[in-house]
ROZADREN-405511 format. One record per residue (C-alpha): residue in three letters; y, z, x. Coordinates in steps of 0.2 Angstrom, whole numbers, plus 2048, in hexadecimal, padded with zeros to 3 digits. Layout:
["ALA", [Y, Z, X]]
...
//
This chain:
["UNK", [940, 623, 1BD]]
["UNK", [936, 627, 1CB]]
["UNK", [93B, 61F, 1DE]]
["UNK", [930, 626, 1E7]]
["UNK", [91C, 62A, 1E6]]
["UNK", [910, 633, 1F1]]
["UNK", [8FD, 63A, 1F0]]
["UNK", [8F7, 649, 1FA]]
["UNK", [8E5, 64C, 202]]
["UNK", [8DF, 655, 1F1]]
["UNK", [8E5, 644, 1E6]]
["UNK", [8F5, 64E, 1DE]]
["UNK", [904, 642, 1DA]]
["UNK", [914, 648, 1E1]]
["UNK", [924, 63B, 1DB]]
["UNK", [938, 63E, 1DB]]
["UNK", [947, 635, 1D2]]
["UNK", [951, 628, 1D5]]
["UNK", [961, 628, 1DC]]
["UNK", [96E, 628, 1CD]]
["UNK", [975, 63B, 1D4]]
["UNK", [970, 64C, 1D2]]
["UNK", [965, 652, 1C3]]
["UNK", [953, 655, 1BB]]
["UNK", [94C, 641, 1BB]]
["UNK", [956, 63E, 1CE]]
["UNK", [955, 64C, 1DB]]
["UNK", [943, 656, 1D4]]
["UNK", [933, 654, 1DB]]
["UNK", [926, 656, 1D0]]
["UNK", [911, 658, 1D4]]
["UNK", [904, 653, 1C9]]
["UNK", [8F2, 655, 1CB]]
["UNK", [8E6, 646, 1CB]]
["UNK", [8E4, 648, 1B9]]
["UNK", [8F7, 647, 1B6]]
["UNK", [8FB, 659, 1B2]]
["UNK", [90A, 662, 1B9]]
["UNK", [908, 66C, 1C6]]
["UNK", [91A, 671, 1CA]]
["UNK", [92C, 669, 1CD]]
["UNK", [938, 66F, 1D9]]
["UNK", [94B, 666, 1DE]]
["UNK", [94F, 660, 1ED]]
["UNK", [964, 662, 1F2]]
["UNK", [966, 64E, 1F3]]
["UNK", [968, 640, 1E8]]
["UNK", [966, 632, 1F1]]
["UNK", [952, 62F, 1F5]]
["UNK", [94B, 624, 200]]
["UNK", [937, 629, 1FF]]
["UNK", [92A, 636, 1FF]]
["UNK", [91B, 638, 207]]
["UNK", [90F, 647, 20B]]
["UNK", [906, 64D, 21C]]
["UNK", [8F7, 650, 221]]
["UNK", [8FE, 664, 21F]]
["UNK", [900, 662, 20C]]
["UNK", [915, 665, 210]]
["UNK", [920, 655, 207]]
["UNK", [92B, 64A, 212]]
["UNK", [93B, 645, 208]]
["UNK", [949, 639, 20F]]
["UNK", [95A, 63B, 20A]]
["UNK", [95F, 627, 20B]]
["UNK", [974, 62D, 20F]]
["UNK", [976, 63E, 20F]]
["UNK", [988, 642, 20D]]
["UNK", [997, 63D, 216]]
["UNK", [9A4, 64C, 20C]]
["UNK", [996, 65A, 210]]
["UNK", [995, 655, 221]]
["UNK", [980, 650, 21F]]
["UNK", [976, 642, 228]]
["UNK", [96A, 638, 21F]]
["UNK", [959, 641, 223]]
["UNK", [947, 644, 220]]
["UNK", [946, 655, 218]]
["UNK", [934, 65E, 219]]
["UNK", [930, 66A, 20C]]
["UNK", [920, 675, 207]]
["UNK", [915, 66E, 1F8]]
["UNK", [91D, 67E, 1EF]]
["UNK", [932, 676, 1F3]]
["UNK", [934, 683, 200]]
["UNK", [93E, 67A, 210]]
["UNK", [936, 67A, 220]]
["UNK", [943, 66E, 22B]]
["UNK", [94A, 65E, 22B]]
["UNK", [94B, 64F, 238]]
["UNK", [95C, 645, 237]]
["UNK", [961, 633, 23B]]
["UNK", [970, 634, 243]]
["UNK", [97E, 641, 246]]
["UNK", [987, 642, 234]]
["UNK", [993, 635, 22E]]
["UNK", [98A, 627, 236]]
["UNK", [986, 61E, 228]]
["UNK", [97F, 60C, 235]]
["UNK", [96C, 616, 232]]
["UNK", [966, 61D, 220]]
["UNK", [953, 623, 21D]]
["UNK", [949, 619, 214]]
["UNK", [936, 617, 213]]
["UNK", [92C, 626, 21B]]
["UNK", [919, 626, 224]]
["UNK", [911, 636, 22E]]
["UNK", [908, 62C, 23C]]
["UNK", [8F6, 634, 243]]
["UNK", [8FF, 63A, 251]]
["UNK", [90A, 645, 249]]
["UNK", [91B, 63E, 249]]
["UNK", [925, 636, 23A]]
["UNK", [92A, 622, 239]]
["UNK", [93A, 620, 22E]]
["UNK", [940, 60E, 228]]
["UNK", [951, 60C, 229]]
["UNK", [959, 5FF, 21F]]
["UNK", [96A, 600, 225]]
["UNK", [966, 601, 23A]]
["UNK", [954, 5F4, 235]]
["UNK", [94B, 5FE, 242]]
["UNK", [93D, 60C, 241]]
["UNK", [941, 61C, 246]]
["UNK", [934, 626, 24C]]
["UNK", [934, 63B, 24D]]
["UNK", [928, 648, 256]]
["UNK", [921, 655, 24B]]
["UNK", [930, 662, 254]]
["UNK", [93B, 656, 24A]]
["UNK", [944, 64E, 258]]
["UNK", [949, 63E, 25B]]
["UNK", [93A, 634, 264]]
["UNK", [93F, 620, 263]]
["UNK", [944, 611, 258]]
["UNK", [93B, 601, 259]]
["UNK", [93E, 5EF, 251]]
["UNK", [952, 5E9, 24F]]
["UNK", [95B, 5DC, 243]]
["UNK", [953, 5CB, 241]]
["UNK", [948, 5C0, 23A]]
["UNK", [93D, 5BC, 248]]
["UNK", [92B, 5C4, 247]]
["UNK", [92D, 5D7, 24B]]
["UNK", [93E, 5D9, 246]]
["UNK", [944, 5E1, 234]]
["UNK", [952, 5DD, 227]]
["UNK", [958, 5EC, 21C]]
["UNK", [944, 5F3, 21C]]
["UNK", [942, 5FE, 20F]]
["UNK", [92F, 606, 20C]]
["UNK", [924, 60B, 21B]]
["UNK", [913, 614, 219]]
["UNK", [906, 617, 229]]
["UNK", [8F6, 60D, 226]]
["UNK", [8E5, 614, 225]]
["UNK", [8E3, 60C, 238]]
["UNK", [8F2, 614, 23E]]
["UNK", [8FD, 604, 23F]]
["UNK", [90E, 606, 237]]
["UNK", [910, 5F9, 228]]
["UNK", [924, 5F5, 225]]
["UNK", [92B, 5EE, 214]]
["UNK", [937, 5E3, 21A]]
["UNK", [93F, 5E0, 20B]]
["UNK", [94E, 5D2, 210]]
["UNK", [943, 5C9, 218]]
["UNK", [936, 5C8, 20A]]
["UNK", [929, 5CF, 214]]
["UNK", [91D, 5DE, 21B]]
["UNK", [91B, 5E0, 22C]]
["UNK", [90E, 5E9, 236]]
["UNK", [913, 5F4, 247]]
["UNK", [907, 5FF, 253]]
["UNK", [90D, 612, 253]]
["UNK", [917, 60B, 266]]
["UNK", [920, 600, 25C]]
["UNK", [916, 5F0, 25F]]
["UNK", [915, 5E1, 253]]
["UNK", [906, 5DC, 24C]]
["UNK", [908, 5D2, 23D]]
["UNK", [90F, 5CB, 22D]]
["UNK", [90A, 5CB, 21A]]
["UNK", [917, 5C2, 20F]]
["UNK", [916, 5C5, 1FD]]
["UNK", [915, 5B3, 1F5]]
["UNK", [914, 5B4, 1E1]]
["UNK", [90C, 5A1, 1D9]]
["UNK", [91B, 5A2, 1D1]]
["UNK", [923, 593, 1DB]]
["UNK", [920, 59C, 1EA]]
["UNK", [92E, 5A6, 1E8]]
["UNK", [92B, 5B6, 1F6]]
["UNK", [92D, 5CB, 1F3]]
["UNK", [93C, 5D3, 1F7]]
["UNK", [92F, 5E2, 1FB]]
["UNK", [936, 5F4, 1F8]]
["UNK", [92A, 600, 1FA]]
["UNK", [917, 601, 200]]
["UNK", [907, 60E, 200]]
["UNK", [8F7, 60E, 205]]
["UNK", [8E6, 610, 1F6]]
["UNK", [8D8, 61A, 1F8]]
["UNK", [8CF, 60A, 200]]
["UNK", [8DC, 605, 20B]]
["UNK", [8E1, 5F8, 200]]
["UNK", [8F6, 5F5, 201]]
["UNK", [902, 5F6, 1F2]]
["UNK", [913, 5ED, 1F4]]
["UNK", [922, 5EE, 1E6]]
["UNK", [92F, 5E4, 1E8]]
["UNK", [937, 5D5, 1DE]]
["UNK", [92A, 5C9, 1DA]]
["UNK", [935, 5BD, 1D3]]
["UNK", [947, 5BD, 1CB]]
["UNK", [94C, 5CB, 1C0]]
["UNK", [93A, 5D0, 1C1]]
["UNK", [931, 5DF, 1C9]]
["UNK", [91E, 5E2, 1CD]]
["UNK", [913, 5E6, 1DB]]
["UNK", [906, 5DD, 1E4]]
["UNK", [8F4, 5E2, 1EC]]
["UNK", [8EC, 5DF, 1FD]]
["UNK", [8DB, 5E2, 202]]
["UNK", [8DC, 5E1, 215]]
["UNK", [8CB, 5D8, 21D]]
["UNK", [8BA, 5E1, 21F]]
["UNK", [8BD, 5EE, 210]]
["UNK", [8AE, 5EC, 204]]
["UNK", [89D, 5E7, 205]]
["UNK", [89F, 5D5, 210]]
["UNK", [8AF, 5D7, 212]]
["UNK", [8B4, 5C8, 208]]
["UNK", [8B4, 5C9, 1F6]]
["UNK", [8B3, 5BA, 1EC]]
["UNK", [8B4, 5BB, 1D8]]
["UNK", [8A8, 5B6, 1CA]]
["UNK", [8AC, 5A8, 1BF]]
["UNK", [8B6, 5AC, 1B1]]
["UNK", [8AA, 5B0, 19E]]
["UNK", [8A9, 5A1, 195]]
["UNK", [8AB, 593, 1A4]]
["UNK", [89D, 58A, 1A8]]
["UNK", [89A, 586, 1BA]]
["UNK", [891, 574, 1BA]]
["UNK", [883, 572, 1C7]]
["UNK", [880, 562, 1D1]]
["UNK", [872, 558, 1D3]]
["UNK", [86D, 553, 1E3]]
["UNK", [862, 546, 1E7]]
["UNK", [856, 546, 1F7]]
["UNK", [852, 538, 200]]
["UNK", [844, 533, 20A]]
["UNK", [847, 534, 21C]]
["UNK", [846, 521, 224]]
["UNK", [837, 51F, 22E]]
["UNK", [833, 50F, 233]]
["UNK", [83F, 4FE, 232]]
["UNK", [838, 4EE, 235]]
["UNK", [842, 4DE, 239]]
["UNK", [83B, 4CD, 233]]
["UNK", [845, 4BB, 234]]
["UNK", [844, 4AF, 225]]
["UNK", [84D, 49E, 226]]
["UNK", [85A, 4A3, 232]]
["UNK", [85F, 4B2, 227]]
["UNK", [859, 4C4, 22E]]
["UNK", [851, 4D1, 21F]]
["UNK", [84D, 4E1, 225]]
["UNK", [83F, 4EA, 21B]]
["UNK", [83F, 4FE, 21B]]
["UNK", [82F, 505, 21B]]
["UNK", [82E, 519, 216]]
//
């Protein structure tokens, strides 16, 4: 089962296995094209996959969520051609540090590379070179802060959208690290809320969020962000075979005159139109 998805500038698919350990459906990348062919598939020397995404190059970002504490390997973000051929790799931490693992991956316009990491619940951000540039957010609840987030993908405006999955939520950052927002995934399922996983961007800039939509049940949930499309709002048709009734409204004259008269004690006040 795949774990990890991404699409490049030309529409190809690239996706990698899950985590069970080492073999054909868990450590190989494969690239489709946008009809769903196969292109090619290549391994990477990891098990353990956090996400995937692809630069503005054409060359695939891979995380490896642990790495390995007996062959003396950091959990990292391993950047390979779109052939598999290995170009570098960006680490968390000096190896056997285990406090921050690599999760979600985004390539921000400026170059450098945000990683979620669930374990440390900051963003760790990269230069191009690979070295280590900041890391932004902390534990908490609060606005701004992150619990074990997992996905992470930069948004067509440049902001950095965070899935912050204990939390049940998806927060949005500047590229400085800056808090912007909040989006919680509420199902109408007694309002239970998303433990969101993972996160992309479409074509339209709409967002897709998976996660747990409700107990023992997986799915993903849409947002179309303000402004997108023709008004900006988009409101639906009614339904084939409900009838919308119409209401009748009734105009009345405008008042204008009133004359007062007094009859036997008792005032009666005439309207004249």
């Amino acid at each position: 089962m795949p774990s990890a998805v991404a699409t490049d500038a030309a529409g190809r698919v690239y996706t990698i296995g899950s985590n069970a350990g080492y073999g054909d459906d868990n450590s190989t990348v494969r690239l489709y094209d946008a009809n769903g062919g196969l292109v090619s598939a290549w391994e990477v020397p990891f098990p353990n996959i956090g996400d995937l995404t692809v630069d503005a190059a054409g060359n695939v970002h891979i995380a490896d969520y642990s790495g390995s504490i007996v062959a003396d390997i950091p959990a990292a973000v391993y950047v390979f051609t779109p052939a598999g051929t290995y170009l570098r790799a960006y680490a968390m931490r000096p190896c056997c540090d285990v406090t921050e693992a690599a999760g979600g991956v985004g390539i921000g316009p400026n170059g450098r590379s945000y990683v979620a990491s669930p374990t440390s619940d900051q963003v760790v951000v990269f230069n191009a070179d690979g070295s280590r540039y900041k890391a932004s957010s902390g534990s908490g609840t609060a606005p701004g802060k992150l619990k074990s987030p997992w996905g992470l993908d930069v948004a067509p405006d440049g902001s950095v959208v965070v899935a912050d999955r204990e939390n049940s939520r998806v927060q949005v950052f500047t590229l400085a690290g800056g808090y912007l927002g909040t989006i919680t995934a509420t199902t109408k399922r007694g309002g239970f809320t998303m433990k969101t996983t993972a996160l992309a961007f479409g074509p339209g800039q709409e967002l897709y969020v998976s996660g747990t939509l409700y107990p023992f049940e997986n799915g993903i949930a849409k947002y179309v962000p303000a402004g997108v499309g023709s008004g900006g709002a988009k409101v639906k048709a009614p339904k084939k075979g409900v009838k919308v009734a119409k209401r009748k409204v009734v105009r009345k004259k405008a008042v204008t005159k009133a004359v007062v008269t007094v009859t036997g004690g008792a005032k009666k006040v005439k309207i004249r139109r």
